[in-house]
VEXRO-588593 format. One record per residue (C-alpha): x, y, z; residue in one letter. Coordinates in Angstrom, 3 decimals, always signed. Example, Ala and Ser with C-alpha at 12.3 -4.5 7.8 and 13.67 -1.06 7.14 Angstrom:
<pts>
[pt [+12.300,-4.500,+7.800],A]
[pt [+13.670,-1.060,+7.140],S]
</pts>
This chain:
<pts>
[pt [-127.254,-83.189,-128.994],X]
[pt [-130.769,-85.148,-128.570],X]
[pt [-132.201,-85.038,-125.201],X]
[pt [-134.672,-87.750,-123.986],X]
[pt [-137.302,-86.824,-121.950],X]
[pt [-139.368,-89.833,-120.613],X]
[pt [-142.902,-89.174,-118.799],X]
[pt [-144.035,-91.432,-116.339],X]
[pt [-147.072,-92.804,-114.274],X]
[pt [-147.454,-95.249,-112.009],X]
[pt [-150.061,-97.740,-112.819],X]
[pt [-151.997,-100.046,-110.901],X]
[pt [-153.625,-102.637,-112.905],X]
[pt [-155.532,-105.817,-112.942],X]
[pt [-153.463,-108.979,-112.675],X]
[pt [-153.924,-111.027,-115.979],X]
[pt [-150.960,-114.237,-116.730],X]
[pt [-149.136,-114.367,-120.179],X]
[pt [-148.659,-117.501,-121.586],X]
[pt [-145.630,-119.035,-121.374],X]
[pt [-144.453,-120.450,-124.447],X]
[pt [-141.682,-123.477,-124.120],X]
[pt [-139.981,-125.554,-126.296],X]
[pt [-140.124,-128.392,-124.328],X]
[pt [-137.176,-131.435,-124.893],X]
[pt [-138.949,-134.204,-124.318],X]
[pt [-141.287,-136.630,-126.383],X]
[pt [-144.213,-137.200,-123.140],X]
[pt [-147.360,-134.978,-123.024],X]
[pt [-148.290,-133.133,-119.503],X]
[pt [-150.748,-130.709,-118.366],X]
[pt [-149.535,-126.785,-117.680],X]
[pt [-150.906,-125.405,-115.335],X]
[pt [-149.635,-121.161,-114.848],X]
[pt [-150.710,-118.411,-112.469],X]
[pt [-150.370,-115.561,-110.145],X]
[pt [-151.720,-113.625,-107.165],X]
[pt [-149.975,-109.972,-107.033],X]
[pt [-150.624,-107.431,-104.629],X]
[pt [-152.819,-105.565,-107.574],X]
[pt [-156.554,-105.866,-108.014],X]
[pt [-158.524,-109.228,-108.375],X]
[pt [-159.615,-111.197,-110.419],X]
[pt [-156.852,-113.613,-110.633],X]
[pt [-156.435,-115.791,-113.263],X]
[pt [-155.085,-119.616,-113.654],X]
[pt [-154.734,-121.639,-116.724],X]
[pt [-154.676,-125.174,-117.475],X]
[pt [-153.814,-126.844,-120.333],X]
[pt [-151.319,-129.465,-122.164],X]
[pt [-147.929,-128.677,-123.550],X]
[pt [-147.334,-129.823,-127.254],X]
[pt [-143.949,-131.828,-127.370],X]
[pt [-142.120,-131.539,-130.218],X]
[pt [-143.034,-134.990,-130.894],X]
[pt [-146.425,-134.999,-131.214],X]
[pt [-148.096,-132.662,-134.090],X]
[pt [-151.001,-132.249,-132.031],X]
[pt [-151.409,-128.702,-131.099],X]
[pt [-151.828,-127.911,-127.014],X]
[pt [-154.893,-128.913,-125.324],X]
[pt [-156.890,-126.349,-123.440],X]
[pt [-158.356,-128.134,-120.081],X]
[pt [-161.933,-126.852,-119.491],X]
[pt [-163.356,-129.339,-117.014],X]
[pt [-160.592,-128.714,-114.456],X]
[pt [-161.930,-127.815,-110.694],X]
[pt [-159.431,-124.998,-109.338],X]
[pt [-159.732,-123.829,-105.621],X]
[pt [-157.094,-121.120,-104.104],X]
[pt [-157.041,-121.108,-100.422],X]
[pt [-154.771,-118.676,-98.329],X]
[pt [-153.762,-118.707,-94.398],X]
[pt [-156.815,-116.261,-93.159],X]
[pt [-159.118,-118.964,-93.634],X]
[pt [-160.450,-117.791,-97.355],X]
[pt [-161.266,-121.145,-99.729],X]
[pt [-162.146,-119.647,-103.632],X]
[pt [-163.309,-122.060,-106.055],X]
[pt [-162.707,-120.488,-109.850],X]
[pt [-165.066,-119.419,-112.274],X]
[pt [-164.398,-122.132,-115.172],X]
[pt [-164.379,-119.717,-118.262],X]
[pt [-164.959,-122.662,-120.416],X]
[pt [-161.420,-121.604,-122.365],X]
[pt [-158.737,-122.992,-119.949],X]
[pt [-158.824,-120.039,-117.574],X]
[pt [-160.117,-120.148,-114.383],X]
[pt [-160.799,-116.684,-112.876],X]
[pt [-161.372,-116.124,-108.937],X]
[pt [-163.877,-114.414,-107.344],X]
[pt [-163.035,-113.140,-103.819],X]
[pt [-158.952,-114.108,-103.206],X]
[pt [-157.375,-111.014,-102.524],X]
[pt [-152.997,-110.753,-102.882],X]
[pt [-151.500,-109.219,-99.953],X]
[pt [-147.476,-109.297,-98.807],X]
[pt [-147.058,-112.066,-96.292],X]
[pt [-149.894,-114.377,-96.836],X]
[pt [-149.625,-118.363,-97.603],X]
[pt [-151.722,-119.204,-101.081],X]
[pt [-152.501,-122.566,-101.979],X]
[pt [-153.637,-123.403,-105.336],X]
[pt [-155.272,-126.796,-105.852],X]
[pt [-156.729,-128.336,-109.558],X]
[pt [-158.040,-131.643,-110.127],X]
[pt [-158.292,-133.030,-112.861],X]
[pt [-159.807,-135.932,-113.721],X]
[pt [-159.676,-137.206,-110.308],X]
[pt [-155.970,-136.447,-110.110],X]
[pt [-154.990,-133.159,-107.774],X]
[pt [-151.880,-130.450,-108.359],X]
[pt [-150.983,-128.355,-105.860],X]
[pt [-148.780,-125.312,-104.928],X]
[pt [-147.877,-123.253,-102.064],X]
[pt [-146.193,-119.712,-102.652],X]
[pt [-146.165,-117.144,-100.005],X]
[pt [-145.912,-113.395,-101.409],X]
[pt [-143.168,-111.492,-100.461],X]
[pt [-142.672,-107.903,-99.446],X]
[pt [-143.823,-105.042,-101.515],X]
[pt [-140.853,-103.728,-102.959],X]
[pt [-141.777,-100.090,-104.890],X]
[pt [-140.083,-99.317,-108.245],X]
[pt [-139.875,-95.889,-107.684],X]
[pt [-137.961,-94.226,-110.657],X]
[pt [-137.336,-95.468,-113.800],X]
[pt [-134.916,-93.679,-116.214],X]
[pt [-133.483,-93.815,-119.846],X]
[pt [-130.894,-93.290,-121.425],X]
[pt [-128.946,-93.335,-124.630],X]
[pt [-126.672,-97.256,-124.274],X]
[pt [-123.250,-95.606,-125.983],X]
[pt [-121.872,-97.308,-128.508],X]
[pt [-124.865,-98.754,-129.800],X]
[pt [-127.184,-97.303,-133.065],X]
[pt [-129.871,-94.287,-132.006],X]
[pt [-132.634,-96.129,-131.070],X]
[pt [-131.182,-98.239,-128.770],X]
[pt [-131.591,-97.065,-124.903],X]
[pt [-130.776,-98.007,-121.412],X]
[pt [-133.786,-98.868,-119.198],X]
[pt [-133.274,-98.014,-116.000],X]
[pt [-135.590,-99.379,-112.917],X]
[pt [-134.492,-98.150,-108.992],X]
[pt [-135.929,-99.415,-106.446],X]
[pt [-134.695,-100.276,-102.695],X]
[pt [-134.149,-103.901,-101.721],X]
[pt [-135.490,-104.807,-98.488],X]
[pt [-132.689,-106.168,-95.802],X]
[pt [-132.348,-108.919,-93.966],X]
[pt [-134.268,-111.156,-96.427],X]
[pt [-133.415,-112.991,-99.822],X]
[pt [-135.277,-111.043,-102.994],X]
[pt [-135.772,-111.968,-106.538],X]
[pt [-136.890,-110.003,-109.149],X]
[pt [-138.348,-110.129,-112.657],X]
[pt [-138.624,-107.332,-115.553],X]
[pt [-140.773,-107.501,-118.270],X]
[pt [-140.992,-104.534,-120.935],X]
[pt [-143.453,-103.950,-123.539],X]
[pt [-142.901,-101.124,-126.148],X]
[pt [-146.813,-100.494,-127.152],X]
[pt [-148.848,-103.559,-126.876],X]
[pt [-145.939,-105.598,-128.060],X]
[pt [-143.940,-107.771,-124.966],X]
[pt [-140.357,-106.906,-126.002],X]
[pt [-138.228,-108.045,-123.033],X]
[pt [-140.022,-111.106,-121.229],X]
[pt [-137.893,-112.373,-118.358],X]
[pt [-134.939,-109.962,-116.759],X]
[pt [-133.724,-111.466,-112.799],X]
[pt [-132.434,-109.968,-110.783],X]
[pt [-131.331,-110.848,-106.898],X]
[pt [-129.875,-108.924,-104.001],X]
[pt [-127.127,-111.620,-103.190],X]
[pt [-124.882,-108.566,-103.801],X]
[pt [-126.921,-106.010,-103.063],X]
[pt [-129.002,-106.955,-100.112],X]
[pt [-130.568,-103.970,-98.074],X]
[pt [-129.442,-101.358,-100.630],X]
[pt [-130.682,-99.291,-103.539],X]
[pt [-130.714,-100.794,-107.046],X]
[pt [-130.188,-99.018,-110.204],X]
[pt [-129.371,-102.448,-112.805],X]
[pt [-129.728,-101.564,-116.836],X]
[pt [-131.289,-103.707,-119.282],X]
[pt [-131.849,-102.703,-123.007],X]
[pt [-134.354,-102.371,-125.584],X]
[pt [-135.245,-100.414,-128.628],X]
[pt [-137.367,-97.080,-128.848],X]
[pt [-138.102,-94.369,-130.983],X]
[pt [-139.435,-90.940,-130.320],X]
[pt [-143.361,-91.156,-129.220],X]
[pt [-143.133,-94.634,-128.297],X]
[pt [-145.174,-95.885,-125.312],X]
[pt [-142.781,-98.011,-122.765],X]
[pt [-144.262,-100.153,-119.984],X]
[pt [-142.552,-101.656,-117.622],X]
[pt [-143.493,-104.286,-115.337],X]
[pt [-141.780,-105.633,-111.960],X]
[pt [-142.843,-108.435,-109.852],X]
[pt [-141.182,-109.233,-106.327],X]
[pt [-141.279,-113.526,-106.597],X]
[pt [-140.434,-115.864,-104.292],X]
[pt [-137.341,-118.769,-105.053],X]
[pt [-139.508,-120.880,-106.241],X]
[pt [-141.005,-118.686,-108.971],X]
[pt [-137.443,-117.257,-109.495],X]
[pt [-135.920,-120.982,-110.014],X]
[pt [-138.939,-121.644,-112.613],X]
[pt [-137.874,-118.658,-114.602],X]
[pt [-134.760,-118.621,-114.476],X]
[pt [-135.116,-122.429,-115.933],X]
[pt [-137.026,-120.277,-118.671],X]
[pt [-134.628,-118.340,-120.067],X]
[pt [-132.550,-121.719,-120.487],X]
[pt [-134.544,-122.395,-123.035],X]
[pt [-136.574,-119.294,-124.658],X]
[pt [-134.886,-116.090,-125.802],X]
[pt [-135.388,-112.872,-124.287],X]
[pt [-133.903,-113.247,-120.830],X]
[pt [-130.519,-112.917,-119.724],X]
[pt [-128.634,-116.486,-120.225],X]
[pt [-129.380,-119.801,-122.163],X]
[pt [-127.862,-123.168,-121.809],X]
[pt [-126.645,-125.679,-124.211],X]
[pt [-128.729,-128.202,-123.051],X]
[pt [-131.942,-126.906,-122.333],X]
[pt [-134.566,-129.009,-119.710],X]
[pt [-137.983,-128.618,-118.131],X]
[pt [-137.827,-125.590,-115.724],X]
[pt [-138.569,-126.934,-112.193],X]
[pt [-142.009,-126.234,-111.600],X]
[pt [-143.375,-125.925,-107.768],X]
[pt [-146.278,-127.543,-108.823],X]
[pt [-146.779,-130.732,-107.599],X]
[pt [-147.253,-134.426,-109.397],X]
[pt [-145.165,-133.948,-112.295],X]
[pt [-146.836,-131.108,-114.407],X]
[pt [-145.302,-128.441,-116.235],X]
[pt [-145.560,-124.764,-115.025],X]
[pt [-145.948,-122.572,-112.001],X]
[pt [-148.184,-120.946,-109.457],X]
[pt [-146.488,-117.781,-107.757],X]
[pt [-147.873,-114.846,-105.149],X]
[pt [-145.527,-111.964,-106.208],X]
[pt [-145.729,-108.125,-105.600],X]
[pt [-146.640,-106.422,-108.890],X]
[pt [-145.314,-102.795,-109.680],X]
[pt [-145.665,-100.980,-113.179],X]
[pt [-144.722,-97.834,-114.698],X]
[pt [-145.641,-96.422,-117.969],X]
[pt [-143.952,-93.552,-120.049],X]
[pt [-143.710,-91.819,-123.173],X]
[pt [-140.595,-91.205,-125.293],X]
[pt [-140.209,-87.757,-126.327],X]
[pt [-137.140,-86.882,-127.989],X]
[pt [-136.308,-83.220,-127.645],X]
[pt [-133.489,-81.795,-130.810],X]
</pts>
């Protein structure tokens, strides 16, 4: 019998935001604006561009003459470097649990704005795998613990990259079941013997939770998908796409050994 021996290390690392990709229904263009705070090193990053409806054959506009400012309740006001590529990078916010961000862009004359408040640090703590029976060799069980905090609502998100390569994008999870208590919940992915596994968990707020889960609606590699895919509700206000979250950031790496 194959054993699986997985080593791991806890990682801190610099926030960066992944592009969301979405294959937006509708026929109007917008600007997207997308970005976090985590509890993980600065910089910070924002980025602000326009989606590319199916519609249209132009491809999406990158917005380089936006003016971003984040703001948080101890009084700090950062206005972003302008990177001249669509990202905006800060230069003295710092994410900590409990504190009230507000993220304001204007563009051409016209000002978004969000309000997300980051949430307890949860730590992922363990992280196991195992062989998913039934399935063909390769395929394993990836298992993140960590304990839910009581007394409070929690949302979750998983993201998994074998290598360099983002192989499982948007996992949720809540504690409407499990509030206060420790969490062991499975999700799957492919890997081989020597392959590098990273695994990524963010503590969100609702809001960023709603946008999400409107995500996986439409996009695969979450848990669900509807029939009639829309716009996932964005906590952005005047009308853009996108979304501007404070989450807690957690991230383990590990190495697949097979042992014969």
């Amino acid at each position: 019998m194959n054993k699986i021996i997985a080593f791991f290390i806890p990682l801190f690392l610099l926030s960066c935001t992944k592009v969301i990709e979405l294959d937006i229904q509708t026929g109007s263009r917008k600007y997207v604006i997308q970005g976090e705070i985590t509890n993980q090193a600065p910089p910070y990053y924002i980025e602000v561009s326009t989606n590319a409806p199916l519609a249209d054959k132009a491809a999406a506009e990158q917005i380089k003459n936006a003016l971003v400012i984040i703001s948080d309740n101890t009084g700090v006001v950062d206005t972003l470097f302008n990177l001249n590529n669509g990202k905006y990078q800060t230069n003295k916010i710092v994410g900590k649990e409990g504190v009230v961000y507000t993220l304001k862009v204007n563009i051409n004359d016209t000002i978004y704005s969000a309000t997300s408040v980051m949430p307890t640090i949860i730590p992922m703590d363990s992280l196991v795998i195992n062989k998913a029976v039934g399935f063909r060799e390769d395929f394993m069980n990836i298992v993140p613990s960590y304990q839910d905090a009581e007394g409070e609502a929690n949302y979750y998100r998983f993201k998994a990259y074998r290598g360099d390569s983002l192989v499982v994008k948007n996992i949720l999870f809540t504690d409407e079941l499990s509030n206060g208590k420790r969490n062991s919940r499975p999700f799957f992915m492919e890997l081989k013997n020597d392959d590098s596994l990273t695994v990524e968990m963010r503590a969100l707020n609702y809001d960023a939770y709603r946008y999400f889960f409107g995500v996986n609606q439409i996009t695969p590699g979450g848990q669900s998908q509807s029939a009639t895919p829309t716009n996932p509700i964005s906590n952005i206000s005047g009308g853009v796409l996108g979304f501007f979250s404070a989450n807690t950031l957690e991230v383990i790496k590990m190495k697949m050994k097979i042992v014969k």
